[in-house]
C-alpha positions as CSV (number, residue, x, y, z in Angstrom):
1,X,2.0,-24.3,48.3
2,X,0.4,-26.2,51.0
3,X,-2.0,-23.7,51.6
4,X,-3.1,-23.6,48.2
5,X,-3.4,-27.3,47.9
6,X,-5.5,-26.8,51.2
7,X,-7.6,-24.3,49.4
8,X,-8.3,-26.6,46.4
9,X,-8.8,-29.4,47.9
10,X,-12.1,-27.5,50.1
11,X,-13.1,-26.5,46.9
12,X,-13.1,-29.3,45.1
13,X,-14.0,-31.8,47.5
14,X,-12.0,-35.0,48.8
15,X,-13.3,-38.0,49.8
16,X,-14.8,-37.1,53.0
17,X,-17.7,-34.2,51.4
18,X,-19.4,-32.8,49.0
19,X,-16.6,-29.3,49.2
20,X,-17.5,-25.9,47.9
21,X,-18.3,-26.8,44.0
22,X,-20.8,-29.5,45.0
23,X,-22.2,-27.3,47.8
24,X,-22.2,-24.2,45.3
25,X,-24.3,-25.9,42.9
26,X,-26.4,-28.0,45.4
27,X,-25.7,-31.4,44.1
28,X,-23.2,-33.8,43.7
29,X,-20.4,-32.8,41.2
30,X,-20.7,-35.7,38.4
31,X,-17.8,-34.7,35.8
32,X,-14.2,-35.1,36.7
33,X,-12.5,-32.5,38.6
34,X,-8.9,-32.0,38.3
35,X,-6.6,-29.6,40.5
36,X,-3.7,-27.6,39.0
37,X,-0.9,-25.3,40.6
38,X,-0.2,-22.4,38.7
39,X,-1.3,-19.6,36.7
40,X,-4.7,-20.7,35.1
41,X,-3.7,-19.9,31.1
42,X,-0.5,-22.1,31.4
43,X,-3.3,-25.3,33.5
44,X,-5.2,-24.4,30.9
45,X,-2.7,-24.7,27.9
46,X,-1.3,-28.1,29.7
47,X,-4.7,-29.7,29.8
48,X,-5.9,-29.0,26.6
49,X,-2.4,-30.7,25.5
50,X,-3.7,-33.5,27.3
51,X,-6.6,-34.4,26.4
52,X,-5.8,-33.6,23.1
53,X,-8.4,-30.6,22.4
54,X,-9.8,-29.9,19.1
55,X,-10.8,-26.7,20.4
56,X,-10.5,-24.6,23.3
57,X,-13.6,-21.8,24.6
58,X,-13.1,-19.5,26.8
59,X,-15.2,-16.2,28.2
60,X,-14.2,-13.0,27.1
61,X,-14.3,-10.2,29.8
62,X,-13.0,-6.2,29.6
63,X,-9.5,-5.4,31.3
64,X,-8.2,-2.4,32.1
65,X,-4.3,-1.2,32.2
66,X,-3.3,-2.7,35.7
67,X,-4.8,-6.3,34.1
68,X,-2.4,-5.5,31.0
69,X,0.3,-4.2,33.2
70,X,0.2,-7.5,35.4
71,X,-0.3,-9.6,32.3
72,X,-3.4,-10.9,34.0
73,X,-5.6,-11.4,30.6
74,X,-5.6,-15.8,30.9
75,X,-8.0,-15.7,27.1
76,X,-4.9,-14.0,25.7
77,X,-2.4,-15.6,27.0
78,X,-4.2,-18.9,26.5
79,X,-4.6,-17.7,22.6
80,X,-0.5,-17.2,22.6
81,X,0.0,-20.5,23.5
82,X,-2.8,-23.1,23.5
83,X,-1.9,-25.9,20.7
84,X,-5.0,-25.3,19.4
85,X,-7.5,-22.9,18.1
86,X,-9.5,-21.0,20.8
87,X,-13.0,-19.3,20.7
88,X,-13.5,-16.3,22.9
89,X,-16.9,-15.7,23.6
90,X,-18.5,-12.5,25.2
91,X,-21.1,-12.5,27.3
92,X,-23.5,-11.1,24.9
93,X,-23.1,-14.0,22.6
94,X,-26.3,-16.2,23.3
95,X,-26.5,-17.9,20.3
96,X,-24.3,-18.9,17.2
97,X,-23.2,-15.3,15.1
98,X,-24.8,-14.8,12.1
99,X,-22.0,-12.6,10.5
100,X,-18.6,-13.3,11.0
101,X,-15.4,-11.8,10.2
102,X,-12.4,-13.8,9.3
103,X,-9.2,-12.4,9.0
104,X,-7.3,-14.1,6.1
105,X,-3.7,-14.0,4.6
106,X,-5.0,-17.2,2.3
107,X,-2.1,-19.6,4.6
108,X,-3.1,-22.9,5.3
109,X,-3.6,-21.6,8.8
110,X,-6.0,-18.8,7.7
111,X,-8.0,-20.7,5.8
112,X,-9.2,-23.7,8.1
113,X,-10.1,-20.8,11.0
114,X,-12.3,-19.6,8.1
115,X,-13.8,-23.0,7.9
116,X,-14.3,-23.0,11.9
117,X,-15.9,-19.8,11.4
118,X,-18.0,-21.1,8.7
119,X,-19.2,-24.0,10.7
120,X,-20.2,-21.6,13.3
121,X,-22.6,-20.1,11.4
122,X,-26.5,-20.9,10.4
123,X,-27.9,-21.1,7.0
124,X,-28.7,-17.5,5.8
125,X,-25.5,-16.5,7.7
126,X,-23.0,-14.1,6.4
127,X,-18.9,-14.9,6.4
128,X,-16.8,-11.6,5.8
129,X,-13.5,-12.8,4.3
130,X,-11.4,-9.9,5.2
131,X,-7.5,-9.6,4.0
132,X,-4.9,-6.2,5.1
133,X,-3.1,-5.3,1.8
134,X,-0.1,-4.6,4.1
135,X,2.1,-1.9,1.0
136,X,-0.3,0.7,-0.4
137,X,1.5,0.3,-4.2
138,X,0.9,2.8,-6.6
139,X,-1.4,2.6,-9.5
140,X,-0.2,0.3,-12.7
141,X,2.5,-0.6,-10.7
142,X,3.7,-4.3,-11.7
143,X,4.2,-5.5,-8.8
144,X,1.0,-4.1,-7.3
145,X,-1.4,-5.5,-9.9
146,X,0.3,-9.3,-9.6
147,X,-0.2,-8.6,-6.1
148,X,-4.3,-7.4,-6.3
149,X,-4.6,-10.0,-9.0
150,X,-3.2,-13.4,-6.2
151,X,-5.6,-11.9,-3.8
152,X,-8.2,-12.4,-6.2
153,X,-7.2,-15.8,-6.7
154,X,-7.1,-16.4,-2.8
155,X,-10.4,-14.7,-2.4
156,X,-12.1,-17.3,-5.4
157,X,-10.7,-20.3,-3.9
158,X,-11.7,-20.0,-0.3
159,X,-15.3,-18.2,-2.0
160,X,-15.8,-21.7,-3.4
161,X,-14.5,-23.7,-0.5
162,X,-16.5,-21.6,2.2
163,X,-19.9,-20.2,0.3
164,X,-21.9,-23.4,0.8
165,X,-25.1,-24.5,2.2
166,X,-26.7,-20.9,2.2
167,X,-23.8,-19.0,3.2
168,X,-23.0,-15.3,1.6
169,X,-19.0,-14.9,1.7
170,X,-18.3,-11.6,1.0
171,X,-14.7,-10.4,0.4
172,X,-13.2,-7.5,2.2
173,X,-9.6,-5.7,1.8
174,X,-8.5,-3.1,4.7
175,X,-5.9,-1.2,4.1
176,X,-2.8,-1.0,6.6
């Protein structure tokens, strides 16, 4: 423990110099810097509950089975746990997307990370509304066209609540 205070503290810098981050960047480090013990998702997690975060954004790398195996994928356990929604971006994001997918099950939940999604995106942008029809039912079976006929519903309602300001939503159902 002490030597990983140690190791933080030369990175950060104390109050007797600049430490690695300044001398990194070459210049002074103007933001707040804060130190945390412990594995980066859960310091991660525990500030974003305390600042209160709208949002949390994270990079997005490639891991391989030993990073699975040692559970060492921080985005995804940061996505388990944060209390609140989190953007992964890869690196070859350099701009806002212009088409988007949005998973949907038409929950209250589902619904405003389409609206996130939909403020992400440009005018002239595209917003795939996409829904998994999780029981393949048989043709003119009851329960099957009630089901295909609240999707619709779903599908109308977040249509008119998302296809605004020069946005195409287009509607999408996968099959399980």
């Amino acid at each position: 423990l002490a030597d990983q205070l140690a190791r933080a503290r030369a990175f950060v810098g104390n109050d007797s110099g600049p430490g690695h981050l300044a001398a990194t960047l070459g210049r002074d480090v103007d933001w707040p810097v804060r130190m945390s013990l412990g594995a980066p998702s859960s310091a991660i997690v525990r500030e974003a509950r305390r600042i209160d975060a709208s949002i949390i954004v994270m990079g997005l790398r490639r891991h391989g089975r030993a990073d699975r195996v040692l559970n060492d994928e921080t985005t995804l356990n940061v996505v388990r746990t944060a209390p609140c929604p989190v953007l992964a971006v890869v690196p070859e994001l350099v701009d806002l997307p212009k088409t988007v997918l949005a998973a949907v099950d038409f929950s209250s939940a589902s619904l405003s990370a389409a609206s996130v999604a939909r403020a992400l995106i440009p005018r002239e942008g595209r917003l795939t509304l996409a829904y998994v029809l999780q029981e393949d039912f048989p043709p003119d079976d009851g329960e099957g066209v009630i089901h295909a006929l609240g999707v619709e519903a779903g599908f109308e309602r977040a249509g008119r609540a998302l296809g605004e300001g020069g946005v195409t939503v287009d509607r999408l159902v996968l099959r399980h």
